[in-house]
ZALUM-852543 format. One record per residue (C-alpha): residue in one letter; x, y, z. Coordinates in nm, 3 decimals, always signed. Example, Ala and Ser with C-alpha at 12.3 -4.5 7.8 and 13.67 -1.06 7.14 Angstrom:
BEGIN
REC, residuo, c1, c2, c3
REC, A, +1.230, -0.450, +0.780
REC, S, +1.367, -0.106, +0.714
END
This chain:
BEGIN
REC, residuo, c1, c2, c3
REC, X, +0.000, +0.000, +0.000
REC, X, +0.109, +0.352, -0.098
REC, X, +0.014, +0.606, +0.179
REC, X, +0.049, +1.001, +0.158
REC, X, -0.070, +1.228, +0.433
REC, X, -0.118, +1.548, +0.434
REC, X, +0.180, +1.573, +0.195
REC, X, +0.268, +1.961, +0.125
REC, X, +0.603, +2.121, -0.107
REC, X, +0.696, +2.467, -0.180
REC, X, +1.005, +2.541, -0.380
REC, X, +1.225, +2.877, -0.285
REC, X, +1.066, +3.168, -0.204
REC, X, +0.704, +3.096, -0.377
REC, X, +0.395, +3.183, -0.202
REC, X, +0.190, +2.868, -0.376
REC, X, +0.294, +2.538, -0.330
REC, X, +0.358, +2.312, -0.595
REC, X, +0.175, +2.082, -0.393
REC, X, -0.057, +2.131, -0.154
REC, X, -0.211, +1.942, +0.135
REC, X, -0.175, +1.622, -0.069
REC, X, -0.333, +1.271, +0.075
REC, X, -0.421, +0.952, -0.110
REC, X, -0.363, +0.623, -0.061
REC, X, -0.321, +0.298, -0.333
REC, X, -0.396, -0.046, -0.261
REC, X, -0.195, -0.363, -0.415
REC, X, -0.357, -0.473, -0.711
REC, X, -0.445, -0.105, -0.830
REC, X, -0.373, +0.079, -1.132
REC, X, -0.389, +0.406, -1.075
REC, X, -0.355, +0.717, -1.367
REC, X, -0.201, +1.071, -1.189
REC, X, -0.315, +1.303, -1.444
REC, X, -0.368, +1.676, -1.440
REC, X, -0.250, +2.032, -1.663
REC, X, +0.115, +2.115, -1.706
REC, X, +0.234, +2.217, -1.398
REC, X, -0.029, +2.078, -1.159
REC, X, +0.233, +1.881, -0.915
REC, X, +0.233, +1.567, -1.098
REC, X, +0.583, +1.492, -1.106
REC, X, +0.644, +1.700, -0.784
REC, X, +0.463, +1.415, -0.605
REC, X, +0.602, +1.181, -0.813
REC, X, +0.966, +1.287, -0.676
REC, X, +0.837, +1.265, -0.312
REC, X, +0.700, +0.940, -0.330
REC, X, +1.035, +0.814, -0.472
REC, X, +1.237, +0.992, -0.272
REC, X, +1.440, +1.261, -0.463
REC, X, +1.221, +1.545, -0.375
REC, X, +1.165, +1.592, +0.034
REC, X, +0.853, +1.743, +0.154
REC, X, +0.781, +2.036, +0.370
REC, X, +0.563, +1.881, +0.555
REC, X, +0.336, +1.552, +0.571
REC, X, +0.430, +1.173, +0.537
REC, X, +0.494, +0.928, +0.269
REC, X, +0.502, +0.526, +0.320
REC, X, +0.550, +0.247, +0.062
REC, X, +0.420, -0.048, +0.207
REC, X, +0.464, +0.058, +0.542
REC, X, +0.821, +0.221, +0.524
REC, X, +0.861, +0.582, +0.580
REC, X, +1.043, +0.704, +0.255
REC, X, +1.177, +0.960, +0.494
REC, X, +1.268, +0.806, +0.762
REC, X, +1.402, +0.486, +0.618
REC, X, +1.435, +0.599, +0.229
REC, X, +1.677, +0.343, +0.083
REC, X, +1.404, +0.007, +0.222
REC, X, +1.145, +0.233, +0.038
REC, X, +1.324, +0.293, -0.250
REC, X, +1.417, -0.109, -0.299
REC, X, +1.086, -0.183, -0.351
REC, X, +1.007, +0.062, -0.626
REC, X, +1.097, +0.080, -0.990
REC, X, +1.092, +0.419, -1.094
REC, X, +1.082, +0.556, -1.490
REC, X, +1.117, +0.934, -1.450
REC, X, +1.003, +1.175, -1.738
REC, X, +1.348, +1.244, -1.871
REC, X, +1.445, +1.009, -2.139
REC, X, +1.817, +0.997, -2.106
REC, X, +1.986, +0.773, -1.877
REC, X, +2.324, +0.749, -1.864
REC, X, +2.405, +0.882, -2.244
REC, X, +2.754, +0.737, -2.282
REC, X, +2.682, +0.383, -2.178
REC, X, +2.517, +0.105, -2.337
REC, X, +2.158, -0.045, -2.304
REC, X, +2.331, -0.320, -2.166
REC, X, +2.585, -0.089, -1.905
REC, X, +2.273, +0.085, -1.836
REC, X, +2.083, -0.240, -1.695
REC, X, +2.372, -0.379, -1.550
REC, X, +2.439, -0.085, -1.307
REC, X, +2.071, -0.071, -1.216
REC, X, +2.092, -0.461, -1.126
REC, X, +2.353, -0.391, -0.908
REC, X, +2.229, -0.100, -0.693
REC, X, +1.912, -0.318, -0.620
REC, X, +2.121, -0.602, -0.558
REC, X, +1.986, -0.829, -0.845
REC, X, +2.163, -1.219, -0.835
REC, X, +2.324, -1.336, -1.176
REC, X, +2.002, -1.597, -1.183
REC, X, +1.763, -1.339, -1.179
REC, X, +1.876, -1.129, -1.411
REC, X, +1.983, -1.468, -1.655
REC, X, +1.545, -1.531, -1.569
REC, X, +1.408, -1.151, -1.641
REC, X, +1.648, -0.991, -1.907
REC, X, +1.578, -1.176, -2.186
REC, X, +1.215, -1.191, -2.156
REC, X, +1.218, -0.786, -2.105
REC, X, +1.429, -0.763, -2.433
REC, X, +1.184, -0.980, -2.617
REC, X, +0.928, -0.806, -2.503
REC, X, +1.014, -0.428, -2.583
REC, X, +1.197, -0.501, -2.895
REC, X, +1.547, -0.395, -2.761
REC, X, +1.760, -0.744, -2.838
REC, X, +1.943, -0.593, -3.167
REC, X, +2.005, -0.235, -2.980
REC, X, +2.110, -0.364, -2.614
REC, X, +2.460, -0.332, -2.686
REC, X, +2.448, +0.000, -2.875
REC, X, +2.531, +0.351, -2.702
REC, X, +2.208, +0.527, -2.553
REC, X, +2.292, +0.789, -2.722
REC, X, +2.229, +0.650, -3.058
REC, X, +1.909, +0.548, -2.940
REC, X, +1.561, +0.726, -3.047
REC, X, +1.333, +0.867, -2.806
REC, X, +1.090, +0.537, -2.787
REC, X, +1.427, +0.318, -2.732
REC, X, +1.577, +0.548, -2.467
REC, X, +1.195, +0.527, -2.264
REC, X, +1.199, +0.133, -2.332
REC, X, +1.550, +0.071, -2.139
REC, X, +1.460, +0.359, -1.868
REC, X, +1.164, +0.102, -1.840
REC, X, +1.405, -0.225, -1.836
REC, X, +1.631, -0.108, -1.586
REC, X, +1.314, +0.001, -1.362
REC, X, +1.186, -0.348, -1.349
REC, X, +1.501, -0.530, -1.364
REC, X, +1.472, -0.611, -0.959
REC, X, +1.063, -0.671, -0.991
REC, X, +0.969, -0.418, -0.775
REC, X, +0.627, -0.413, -0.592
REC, X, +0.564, -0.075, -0.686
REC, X, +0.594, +0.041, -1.040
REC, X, +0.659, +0.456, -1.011
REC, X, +0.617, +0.579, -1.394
REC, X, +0.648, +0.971, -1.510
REC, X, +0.491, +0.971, -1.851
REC, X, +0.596, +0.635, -1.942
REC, X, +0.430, +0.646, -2.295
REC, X, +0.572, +0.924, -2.455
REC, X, +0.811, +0.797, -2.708
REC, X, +0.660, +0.487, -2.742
REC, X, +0.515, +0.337, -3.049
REC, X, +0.198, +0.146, -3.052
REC, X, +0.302, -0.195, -2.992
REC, X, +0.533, -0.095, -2.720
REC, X, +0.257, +0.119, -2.574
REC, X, -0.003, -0.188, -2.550
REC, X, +0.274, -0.409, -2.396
REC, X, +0.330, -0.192, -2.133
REC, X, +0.001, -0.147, -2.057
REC, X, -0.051, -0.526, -2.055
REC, X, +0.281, -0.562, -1.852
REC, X, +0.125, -0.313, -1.590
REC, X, -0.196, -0.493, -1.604
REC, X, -0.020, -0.837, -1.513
REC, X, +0.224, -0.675, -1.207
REC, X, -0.107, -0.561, -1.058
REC, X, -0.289, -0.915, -1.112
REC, X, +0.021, -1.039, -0.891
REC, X, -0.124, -0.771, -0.623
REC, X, +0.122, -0.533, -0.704
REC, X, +0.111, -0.133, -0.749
REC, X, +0.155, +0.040, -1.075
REC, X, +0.093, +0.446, -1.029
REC, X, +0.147, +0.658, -1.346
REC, X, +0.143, +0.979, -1.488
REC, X, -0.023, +1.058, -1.868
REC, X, -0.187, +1.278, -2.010
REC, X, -0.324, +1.026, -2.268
REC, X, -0.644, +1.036, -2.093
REC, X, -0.789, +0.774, -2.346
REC, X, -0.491, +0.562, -2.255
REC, X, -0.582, +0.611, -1.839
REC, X, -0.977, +0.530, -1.925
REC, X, -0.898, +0.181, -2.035
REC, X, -0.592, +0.092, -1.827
REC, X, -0.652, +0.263, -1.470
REC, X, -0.909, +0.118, -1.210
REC, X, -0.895, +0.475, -1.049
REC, X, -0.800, +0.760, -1.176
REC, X, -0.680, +1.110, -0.917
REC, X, -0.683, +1.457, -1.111
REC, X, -0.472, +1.718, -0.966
REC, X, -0.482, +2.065, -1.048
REC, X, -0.300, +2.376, -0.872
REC, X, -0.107, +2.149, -0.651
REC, X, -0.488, +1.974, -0.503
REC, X, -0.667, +1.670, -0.555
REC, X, -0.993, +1.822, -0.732
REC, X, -1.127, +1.448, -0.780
REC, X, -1.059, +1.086, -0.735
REC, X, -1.260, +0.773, -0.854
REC, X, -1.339, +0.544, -1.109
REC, X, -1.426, +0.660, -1.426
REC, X, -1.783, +0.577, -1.345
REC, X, -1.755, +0.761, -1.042
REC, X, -1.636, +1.050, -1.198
REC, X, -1.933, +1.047, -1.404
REC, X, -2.186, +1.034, -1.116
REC, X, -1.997, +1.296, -0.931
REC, X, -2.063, +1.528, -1.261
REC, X, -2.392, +1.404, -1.328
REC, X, -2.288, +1.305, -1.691
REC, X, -2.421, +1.009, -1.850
REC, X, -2.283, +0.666, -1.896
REC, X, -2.106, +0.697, -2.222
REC, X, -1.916, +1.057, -2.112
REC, X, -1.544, +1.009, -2.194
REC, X, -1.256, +1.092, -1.927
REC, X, -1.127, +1.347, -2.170
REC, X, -1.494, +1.555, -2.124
REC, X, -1.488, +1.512, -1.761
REC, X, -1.111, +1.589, -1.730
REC, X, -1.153, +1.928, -1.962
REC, X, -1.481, +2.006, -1.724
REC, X, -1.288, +1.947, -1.433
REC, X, -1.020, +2.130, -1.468
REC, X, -1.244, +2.426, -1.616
REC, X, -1.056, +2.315, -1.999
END
């Protein structure tokens, strides 16, 4: 379970948080889509909950560990694909995944059992040993996403993991995600593909301003706006967020 309480962040001297008064929680087996405007604290939180970015005030747990208190537990049992798409420019795909098996400690037998299937199943076999830097947007997003789940973490942490990525690498993902959460795992993700979020997420949260303005299904979304049945996220987002 992901836990945030009252979590609250303010960068320099700026009168408005970037986020503000921030509590949610996410149970194992969810999928849930983080989506809001540029600028509405999306990655902020994102940060916090993986511990780069300390908050002012509040409190953050990952299945019970205090990513403050005790942040290298908490951040062993997350896999984390941040928004930037280049890792580690001058090395390999290969010297990439490597280095992140060995700050989480991976044995030789588990990455000999989940490396190949992970290059089979993004498409990166014929690239692996080719600098990043070579690589195209969509191939530098699909090894951030390798060495994230390299140590099969129990919570996937995922800043716009779809840009870059072309169709077929988009639906495995999405299938991948849907299969770590079958295992009662977490997946929590940024997009602002909000048709993407309607068929992946069982619960969506909308910030905006640095607030939660709404959290739900989609159907509960729906009821909450008193739309009907067949009412797309995208209208409700756009309504919610006054466009």
């Amino acid at each position: 379970m992901i836990s945030v309480d009252h979590v609250t962040k303010t960068y320099g001297k700026s009168n408005k948080p970037a986020v503000d008064d921030l509590t949610f929680s996410i149970q194992p087996g969810e999928i849930v889509g983080f989506l809001g405007p540029n600028g509405a604290g999306k990655t902020t939180t994102i940060s916090m909950l993986v511990g780069i970015t300390k908050p002012d005030k509040g409190k953050i747990t990952i299945h019970g560990v205090d990513v403050l208190r005790n942040p290298v537990e908490a951040k062993r049992l997350i896999g984390y694909v941040p928004d930037s798409t280049d890792p580690f420019v001058r090395l390999t795909g290969r010297e990439y995944v490597r280095f992140m098996a060995d700050v989480y400690g991976v044995s030789q037998a588990d990455r000999d059992k989940r490396l190949p299937e992970l290059l089979r199943t993004f498409d990166m076999e014929g690239a692996f040993d080719d600098r990043i830097s070579s690589y195209s947007r969509g191939m530098k997003q699909k090894v951030s996403i390798i060495g994230a789940l390299i140590h099969d973490p129990l919570v996937w942490m995922l800043d716009e993991p779809m840009v870059g990525l072309d169709p077929k690498a988009t639906a495995t993902l999405k299938a991948k995600m849907r299969a770590h959460c079958d295992e009662g795992k977490i997946t929590f993700f940024s997009t602002h593909g909000l048709d993407v979020a309607e068929r992946v997420c069982d619960r969506v949260i909308i910030i905006h301003g640095g607030r939660i303005i709404a959290s739900g299904t989609v159907e509960e979304l729906r009821n909450l706006r008193g739309e009907a049945n067949d009412s797309s996220l995208e209208k409700l987002f756009l309504e919610l967020t006054n466009g």
